[in-house]
C-alpha positions as CSV (number, residue, x, y, z in Angstrom):
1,X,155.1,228.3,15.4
2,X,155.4,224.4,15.7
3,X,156.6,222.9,18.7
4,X,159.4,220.2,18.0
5,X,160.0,217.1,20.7
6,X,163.9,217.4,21.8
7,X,163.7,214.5,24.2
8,X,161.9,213.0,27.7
9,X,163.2,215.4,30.3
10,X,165.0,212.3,31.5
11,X,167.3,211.6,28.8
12,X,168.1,215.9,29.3
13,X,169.1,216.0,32.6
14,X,170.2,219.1,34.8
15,X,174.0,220.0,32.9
16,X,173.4,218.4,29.6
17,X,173.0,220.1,26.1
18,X,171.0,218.1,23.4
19,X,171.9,219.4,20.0
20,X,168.9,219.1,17.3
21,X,168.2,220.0,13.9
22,X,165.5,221.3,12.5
23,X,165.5,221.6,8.7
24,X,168.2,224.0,8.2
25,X,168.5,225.0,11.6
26,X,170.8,223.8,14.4
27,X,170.2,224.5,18.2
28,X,171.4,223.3,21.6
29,X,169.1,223.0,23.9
30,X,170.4,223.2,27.5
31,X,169.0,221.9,31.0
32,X,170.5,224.7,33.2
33,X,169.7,223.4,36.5
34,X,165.7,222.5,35.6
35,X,165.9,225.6,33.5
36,X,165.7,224.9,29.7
37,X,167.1,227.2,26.9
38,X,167.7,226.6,23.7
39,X,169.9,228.5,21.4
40,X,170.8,228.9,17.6
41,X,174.5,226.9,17.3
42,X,175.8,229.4,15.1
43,X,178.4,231.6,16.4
44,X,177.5,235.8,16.0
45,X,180.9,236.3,15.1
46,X,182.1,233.8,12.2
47,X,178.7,231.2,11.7
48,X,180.4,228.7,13.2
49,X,179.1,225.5,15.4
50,X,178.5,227.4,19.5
51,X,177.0,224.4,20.7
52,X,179.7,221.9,20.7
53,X,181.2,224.9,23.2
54,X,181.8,224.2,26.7
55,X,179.2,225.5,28.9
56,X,178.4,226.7,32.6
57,X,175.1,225.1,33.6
58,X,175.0,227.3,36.8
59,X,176.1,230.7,34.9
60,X,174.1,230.0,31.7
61,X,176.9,230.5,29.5
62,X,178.6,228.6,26.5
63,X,181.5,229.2,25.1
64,X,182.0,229.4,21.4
65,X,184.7,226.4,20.8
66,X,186.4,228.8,17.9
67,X,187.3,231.9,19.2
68,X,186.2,231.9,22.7
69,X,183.5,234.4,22.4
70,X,181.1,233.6,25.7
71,X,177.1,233.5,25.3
72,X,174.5,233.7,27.3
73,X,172.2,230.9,26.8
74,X,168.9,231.5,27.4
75,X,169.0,235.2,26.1
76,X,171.9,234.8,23.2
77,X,173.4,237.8,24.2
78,X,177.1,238.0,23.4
79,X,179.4,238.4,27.1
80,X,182.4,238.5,25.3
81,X,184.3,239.4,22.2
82,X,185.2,238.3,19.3
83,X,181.0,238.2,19.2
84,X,179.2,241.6,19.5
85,X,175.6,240.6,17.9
86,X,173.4,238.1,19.5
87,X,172.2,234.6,18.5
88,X,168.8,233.6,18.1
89,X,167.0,231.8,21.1
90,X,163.7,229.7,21.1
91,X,161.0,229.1,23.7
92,X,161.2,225.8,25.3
93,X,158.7,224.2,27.5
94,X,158.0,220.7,29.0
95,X,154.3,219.1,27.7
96,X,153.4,215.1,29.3
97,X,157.0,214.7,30.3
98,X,158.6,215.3,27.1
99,X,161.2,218.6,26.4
100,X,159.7,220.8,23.4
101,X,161.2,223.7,21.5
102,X,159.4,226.1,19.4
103,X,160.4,227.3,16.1
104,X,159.2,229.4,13.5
């Protein structure tokens, strides 16, 4: 799997989303406190954008902007309806100061 560059870890600070696109994929990736996730922005329960939600840095959770269904982000599990399946996550890691994201 390739390893994408986001951003420096600078321009991601703790509380921020960065959304990115990668061919035909969009994800958010997340600084949860020094913690990154990164997650599909596609909503489980009707394909639309999850990232553009609000989010909870310190409970790891975004909130689809739609319905209201509640995710959380670094494991894409659904918390609440309208949502029941999960959303795809990727592995992130930080490499020479810069935030990466792999994707298949």
């Amino acid at each position: 799997m390739p390893l994408i560059d986001v951003a420096p870890v600078d321009e991601l600070p703790p509380g921020s989303v960065k959304i990115v696109t990668v061919g035909s994929l969009r994800l958010g990736v997340y600084n949860l406190s020094g913690t990154f996730c990164a997650i599909e922005d596609r909503c489980s329960h009707d394909d639309g954008p999850l990232c553009e939600g609000d989010f909870d840095a310190e409970e790891g959770v975004v909130v689809c902007p739609r319905h209201g269904a509640t995710f959380d982000i670094c494991s894409g599990r659904p918390l609440t309806l309208p949502a029941y399946e999960p959303v795809e996550t990727f592995p992130v890691r930080v490499e020479d100061g810069i935030v990466k994201v792999k994707v298949a």
